[in-house]
Backbone bond lengths (Angstrom), bond angles and torsions (degrees), N, CA, C in turn:
res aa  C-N    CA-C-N  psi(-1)  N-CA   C-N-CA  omega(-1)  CA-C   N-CA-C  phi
1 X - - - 1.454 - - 1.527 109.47 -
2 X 1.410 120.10 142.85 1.293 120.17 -174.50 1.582 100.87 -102.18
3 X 1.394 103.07 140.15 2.072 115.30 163.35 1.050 106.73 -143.18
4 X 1.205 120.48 131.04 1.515 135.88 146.09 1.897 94.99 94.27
5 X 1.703 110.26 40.45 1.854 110.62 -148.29 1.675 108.74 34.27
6 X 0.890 161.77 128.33 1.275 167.24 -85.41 1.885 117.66 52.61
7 X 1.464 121.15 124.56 1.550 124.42 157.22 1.944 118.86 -106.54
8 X 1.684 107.32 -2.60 1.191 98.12 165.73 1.216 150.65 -117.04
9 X 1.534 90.41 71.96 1.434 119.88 -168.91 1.512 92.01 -86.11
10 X 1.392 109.49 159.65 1.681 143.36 -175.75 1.759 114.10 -179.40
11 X 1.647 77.00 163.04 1.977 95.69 -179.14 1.657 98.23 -66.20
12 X 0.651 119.55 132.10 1.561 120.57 162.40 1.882 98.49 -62.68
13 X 1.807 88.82 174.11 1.633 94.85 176.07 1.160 119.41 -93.87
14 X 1.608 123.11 -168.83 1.329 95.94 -160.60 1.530 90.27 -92.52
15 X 1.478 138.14 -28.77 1.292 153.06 147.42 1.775 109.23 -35.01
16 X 1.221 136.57 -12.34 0.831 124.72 154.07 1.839 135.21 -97.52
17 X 1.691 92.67 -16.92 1.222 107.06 -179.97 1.725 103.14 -80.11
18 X 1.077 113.10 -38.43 2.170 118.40 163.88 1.538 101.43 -47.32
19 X 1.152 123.33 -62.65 1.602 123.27 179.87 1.180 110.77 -22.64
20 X 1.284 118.88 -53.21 1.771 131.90 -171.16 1.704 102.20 -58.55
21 X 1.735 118.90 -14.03 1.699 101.19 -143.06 1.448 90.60 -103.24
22 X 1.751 117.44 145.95 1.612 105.80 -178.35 1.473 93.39 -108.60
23 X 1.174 139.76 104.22 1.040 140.12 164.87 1.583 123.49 -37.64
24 X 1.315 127.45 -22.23 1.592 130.65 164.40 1.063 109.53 -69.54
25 X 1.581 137.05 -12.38 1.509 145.95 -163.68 1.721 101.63 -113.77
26 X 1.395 112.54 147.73 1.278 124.79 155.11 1.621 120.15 -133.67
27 X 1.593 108.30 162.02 1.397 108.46 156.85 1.673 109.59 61.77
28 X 1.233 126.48 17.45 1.703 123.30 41.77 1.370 85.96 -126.32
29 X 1.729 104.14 154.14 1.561 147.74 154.34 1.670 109.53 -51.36
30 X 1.095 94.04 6.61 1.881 87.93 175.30 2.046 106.05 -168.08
31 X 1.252 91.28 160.01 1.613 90.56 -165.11 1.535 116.88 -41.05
32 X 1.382 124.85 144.48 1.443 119.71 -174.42 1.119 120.31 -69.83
33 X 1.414 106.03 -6.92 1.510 107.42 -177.62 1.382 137.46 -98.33
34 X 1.887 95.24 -2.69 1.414 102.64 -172.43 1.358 98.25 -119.06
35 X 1.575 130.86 39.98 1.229 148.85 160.02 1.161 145.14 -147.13
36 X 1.461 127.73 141.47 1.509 113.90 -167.01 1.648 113.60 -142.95
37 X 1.170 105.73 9.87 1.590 131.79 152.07 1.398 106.32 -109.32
38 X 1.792 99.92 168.45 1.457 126.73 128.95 1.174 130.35 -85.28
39 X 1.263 138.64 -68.40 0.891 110.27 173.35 1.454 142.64 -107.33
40 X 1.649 147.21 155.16 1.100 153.11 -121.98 1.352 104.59 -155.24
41 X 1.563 104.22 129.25 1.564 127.86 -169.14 1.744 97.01 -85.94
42 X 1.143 122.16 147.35 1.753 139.61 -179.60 1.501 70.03 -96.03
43 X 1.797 93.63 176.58 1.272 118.77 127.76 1.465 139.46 -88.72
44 X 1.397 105.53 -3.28 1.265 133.21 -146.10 1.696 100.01 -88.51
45 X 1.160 131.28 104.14 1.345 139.28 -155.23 1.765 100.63 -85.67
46 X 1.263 135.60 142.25 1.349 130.31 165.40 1.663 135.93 -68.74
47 X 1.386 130.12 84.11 1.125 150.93 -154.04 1.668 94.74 -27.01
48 X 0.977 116.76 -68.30 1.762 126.48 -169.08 1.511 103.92 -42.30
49 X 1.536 110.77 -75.55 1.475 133.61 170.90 1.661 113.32 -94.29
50 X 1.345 111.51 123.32 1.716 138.02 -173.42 1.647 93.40 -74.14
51 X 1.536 121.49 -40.33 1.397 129.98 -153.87 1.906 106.54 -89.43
52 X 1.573 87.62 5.15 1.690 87.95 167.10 1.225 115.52 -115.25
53 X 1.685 121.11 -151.96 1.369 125.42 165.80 1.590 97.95 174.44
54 X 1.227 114.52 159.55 1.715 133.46 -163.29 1.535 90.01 -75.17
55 X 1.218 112.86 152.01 1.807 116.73 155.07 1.538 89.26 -151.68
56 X 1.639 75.62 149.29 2.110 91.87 175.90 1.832 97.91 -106.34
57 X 1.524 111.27 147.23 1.155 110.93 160.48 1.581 120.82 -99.15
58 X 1.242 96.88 126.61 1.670 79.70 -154.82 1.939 103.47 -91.12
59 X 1.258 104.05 -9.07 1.706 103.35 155.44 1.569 118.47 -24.86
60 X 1.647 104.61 -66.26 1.225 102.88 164.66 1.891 125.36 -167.26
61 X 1.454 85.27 52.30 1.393 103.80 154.90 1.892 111.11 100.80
62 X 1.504 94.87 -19.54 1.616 108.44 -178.77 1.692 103.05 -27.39
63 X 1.588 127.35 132.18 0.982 131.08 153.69 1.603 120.04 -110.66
64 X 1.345 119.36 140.39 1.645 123.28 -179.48 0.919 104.93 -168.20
65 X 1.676 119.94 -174.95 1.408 141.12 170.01 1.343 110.81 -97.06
66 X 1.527 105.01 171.87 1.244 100.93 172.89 1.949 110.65 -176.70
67 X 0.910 145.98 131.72 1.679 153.33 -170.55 1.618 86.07 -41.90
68 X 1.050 115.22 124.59 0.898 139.61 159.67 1.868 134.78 -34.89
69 X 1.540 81.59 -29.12 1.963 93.28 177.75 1.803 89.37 -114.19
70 X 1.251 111.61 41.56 1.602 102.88 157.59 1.670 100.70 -94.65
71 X 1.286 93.38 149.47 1.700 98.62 -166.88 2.091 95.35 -96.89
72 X 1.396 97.31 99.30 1.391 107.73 147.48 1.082 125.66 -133.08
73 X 1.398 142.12 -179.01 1.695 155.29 -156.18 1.899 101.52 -75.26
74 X 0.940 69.57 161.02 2.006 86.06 165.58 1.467 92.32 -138.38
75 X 1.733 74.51 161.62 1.818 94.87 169.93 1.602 91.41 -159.51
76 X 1.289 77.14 105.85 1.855 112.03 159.11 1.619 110.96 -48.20
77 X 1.469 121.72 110.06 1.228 102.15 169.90 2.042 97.45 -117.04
78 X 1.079 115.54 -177.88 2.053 112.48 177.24 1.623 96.59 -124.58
79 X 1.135 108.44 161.73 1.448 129.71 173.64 1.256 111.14 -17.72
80 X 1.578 84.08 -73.56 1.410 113.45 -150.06 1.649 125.97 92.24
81 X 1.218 113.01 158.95 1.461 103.96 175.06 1.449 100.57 -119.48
């Protein structure tokens, strides 16, 4: 699907979605402006169990798993060139 003209959009990892977190910050752990959830879906699937996947809270940085049809945010990130 194309947005913004761009089709290579994806989940970020779950190591990339931590990148975003400033640990000196809380409530949220990352600028207020480049978020509108807490918490945030990886792509990053859970090795043990297939039926999960990583999410970061970006409140303040919490990392875990979680079933997969739990309803939290995405964030679209693109390639890049």
């Amino acid at each position: 699907a194309q947005l913004g003209g761009y089709t290579d959009w994806r989940l970020p990892t779950v190591h990339e979605l931590v990148s975003l977190v400033d640990y000196t910050r809380r409530n949220p752990a990352i600028d207020p402006l480049l978020t509108a959830a807490n918490f945030y879906w990886s792509a990053t699937t859970g090795a043990t169990f297939p039926g999960y996947a990583w999410f970061v809270l970006l409140n303040d940085g919490f990392v875990s798993v979680d079933l997969k049809n739990s309803n939290f945010a995405v964030r679209a990130v693109r390639a890049g060139s």
